[in-house]
N, C-alpha and C positions, 0 to 999 in steps of 0.2 A: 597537339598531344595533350590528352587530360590531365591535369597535375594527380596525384595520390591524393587520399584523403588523409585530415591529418588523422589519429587513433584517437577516439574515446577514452579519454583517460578515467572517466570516472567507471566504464564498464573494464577496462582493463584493470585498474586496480582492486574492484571485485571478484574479477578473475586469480589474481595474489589471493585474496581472502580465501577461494574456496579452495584453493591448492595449497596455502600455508597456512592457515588455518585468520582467527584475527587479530592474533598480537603476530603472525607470521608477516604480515604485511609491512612493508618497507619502502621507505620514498627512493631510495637510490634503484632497488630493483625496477621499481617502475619507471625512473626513467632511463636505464639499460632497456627494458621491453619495448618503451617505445619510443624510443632516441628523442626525445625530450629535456630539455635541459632541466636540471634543477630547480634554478628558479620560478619556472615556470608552473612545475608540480609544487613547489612551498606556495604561490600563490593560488593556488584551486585548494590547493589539502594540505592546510599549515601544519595542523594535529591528524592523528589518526579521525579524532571522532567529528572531523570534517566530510570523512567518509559516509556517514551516517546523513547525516545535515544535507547531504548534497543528493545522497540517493534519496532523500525523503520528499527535497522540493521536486526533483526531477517525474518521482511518479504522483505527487500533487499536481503537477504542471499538467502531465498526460491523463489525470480523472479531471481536471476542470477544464478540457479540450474539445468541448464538444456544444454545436451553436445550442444558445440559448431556446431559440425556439422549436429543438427536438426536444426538449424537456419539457413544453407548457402543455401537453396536451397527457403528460404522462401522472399517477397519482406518487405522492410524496415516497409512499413504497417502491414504487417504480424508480422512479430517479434514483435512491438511492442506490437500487441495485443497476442501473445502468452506468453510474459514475464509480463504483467501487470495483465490476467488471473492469470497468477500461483501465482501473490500476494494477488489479490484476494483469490483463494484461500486460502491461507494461512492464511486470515485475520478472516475467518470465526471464529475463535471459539474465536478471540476476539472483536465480533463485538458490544457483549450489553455492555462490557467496552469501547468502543469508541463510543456510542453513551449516553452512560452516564456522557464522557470526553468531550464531542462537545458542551453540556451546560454550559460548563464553558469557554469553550475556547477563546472567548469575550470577559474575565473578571480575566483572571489569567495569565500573563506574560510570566512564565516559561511555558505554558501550549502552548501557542500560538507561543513563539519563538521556543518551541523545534519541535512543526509543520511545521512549516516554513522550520525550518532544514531538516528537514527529508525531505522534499518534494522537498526541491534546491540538496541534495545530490540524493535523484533518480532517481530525472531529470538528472541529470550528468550520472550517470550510465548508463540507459536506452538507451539514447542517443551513449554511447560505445557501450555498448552491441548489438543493432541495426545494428550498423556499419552508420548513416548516415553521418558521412565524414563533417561536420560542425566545423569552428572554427571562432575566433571571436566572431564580432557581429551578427552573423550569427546563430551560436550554443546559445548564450545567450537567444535570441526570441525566438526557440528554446525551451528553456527548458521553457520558460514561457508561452509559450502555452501548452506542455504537461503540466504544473503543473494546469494552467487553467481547462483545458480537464478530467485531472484524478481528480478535487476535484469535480466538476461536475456526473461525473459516482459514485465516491465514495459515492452522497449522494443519489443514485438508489443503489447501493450496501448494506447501510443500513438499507434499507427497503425490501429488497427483500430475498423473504423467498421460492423463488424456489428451488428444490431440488440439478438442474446443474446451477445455477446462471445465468438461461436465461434472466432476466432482465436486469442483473449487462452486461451481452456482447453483449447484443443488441445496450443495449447505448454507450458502449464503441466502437463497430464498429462503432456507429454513429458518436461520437466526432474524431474519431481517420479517418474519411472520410473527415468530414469537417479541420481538419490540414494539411490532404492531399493536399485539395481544397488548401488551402490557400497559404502552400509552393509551390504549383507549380503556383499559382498568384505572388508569390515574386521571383521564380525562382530558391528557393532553393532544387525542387524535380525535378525527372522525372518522367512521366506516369508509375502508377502501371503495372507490367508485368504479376501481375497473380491478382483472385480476393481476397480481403480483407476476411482476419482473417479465417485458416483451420476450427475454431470451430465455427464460427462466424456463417456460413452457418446453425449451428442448431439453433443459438437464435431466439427467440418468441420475436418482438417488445415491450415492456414494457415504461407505463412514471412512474415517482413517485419522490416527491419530490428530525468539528475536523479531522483531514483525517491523517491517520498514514503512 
């Protein structure tokens, strides 16, 4: 007989977030929900703003998932929208917890620095993983427009309820065209060599109005 699986605590206690909002979030109720002992849940999610930190590595984990060599033949703009899709993806089944979290995120410290984090470390990553060959002040600007660019999509991401996220890659082709523009205004790209984003060719233009 197959054992159960044990519960995702970090997807479950997102789930708390989007139904109690995010100071409604409570380590005792999560482990009633999924009979988990205490200690267990103080060890994955000491503080609240563990919650954050953990959803952030989880969907770094799943954009830098993918073999190295479906990315060498792609150009720098490509990659980026192929590894920022796959976090998207991945972001989906925690999306009414981050949009229950983004209410607060104005007004709760831990909430908005552990954002902040998240967004300066994928910027780092994304930027490896690309290969765009930046350092310095160079890579700095850099990742501040990707962080720019991605909370921007993120907040078409949360509203869109298409079935393949054709909202969510429309505008992310779009912003990730205009960075294009921009570094080759500053001199930090060269001309794309092939056209922007493999999946990108299917998205449906879309507009619509906390970012993990």
């Amino acid at each position: 007989m197959a054992q159960a699986r044990e519960p995702d605590l970090l997807l479950e206690a997102w789930k708390l977030v989007a139904e109690q909002g995010w100071r409604g979030y409570h380590p005792l109720e999560l482990a009633r929900r999924t009979g988990r002992p205490l200690p267990e849940i103080y060890a994955v999610f000491t503080t609240r703003g563990d919650l954050i930190k953990a959803l952030g590595h989880r969907l770094d984990a799943a954009m830098l998932d993918v073999p190295l060599a479906d990315l060498e033949h792609l150009s720098v703009r490509e990659r980026l929208f192929e590894l920022l899709m796959r976090r998207f993806e991945a972001m989906r089944p925690f999306k009414e917890g981050l949009k229950a979290a983004g209410r607060a995120v104005l007004c709760d410290p831990t909430l908005s620095c552990g954002t902040l984090a998240n967004l300066e470390r994928s910027s780092y990553w994304l930027l490896e993983a690309c290969g765009a060959g930046l350092e310095g002040i160079a890579a700095r600007l850099a990742r501040l427009a990707l962080i720019v660019a991605y909370a921007r999509v993120f907040r078409v991401f949360l509203e869109d309820d298409t079935p393949d996220l054709s909202r969510t890659m429309a505008e992310l082709d779009r912003r990730l065209g205009e960075l294009e523009s921009l570094a080759r205004i500053m001199g930090f790209a060269k001309p794309a060599e092939s056209p922007a984003g493999t999946r990108a060719g299917k998205a449906e233009e879309g507009e619509a109005p906390a970012s993990a």
